[in-house]
N, C-alpha and C positions, 0 to 999 in steps of 0.2 A: 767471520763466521757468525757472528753477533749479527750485524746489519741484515746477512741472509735470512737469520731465523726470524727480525721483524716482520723482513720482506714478505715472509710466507705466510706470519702470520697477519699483518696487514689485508695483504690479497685476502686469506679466508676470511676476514672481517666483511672487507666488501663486496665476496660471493653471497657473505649470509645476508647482509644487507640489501643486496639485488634481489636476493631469493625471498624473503621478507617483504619486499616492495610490492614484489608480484601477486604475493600474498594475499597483502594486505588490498592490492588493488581490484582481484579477486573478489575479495569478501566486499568488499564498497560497492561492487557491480551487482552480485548477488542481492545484497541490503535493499538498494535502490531500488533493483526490479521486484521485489517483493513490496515493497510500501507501492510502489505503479497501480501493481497488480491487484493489489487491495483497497487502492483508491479508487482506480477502474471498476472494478468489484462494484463496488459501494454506490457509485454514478448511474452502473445500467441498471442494479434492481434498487436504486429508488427511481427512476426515469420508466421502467415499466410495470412501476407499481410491484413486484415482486413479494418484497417484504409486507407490505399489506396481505396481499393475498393468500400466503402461508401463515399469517395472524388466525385470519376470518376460515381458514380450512382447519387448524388447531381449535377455533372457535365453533365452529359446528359439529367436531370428533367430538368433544366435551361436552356438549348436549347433546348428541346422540346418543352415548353413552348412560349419561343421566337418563336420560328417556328411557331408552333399555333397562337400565336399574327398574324407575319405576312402572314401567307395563310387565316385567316380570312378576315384581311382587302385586299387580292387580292382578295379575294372570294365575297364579297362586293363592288367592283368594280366593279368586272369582270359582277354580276347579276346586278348590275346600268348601266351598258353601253348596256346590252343585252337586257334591256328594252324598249329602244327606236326603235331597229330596226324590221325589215320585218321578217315575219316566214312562208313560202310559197306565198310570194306576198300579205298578210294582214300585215298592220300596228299596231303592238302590242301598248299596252299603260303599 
């Protein structure tokens, strides 16, 4: 009766062990193809310049921007200062 109950538990030892194998070999396949894929990645946009060109378009948002900033505040200016004067000989307010 003894021997039986190793036996069975032996077996589920090496069901879990198969099962675990698969697992594990699973996740290894998985791992693999993700570093590929990121190497790949990595290869075609520096190969078609990609990464550059998403620099230099961040690079021209961010002066755009600035620019807008500053033509606002001259545009702001320019209509306070224009307030006060003559516009065919009447005094604007």
């Amino acid at each position: 009766k003894d021997t039986r109950l190793f036996k069975q538990l032996g077996l589920r030892c090496q069901e879990n062990l198969q099962i675990m194998g698969e697992q594990l070999h699973l996740i290894l396949i998985i791992s693999v193809s993700f570093i590929f894929f990121i190497v790949i990645r990595e290869l075609v946009m520096w190969y078609w310049k990609i990464n550059k060109g998403i620099n230099l378009l961040e690079n021209i948002l961010m002066e755009l921007k600035q620019l807008n900033k500053t033509e606002t505040t001259v545009t702001e200016e320019v209509s306070i200062t224009k307030l006060g004067t003559d516009v065919g000989g009447i005094p604007t307010i």
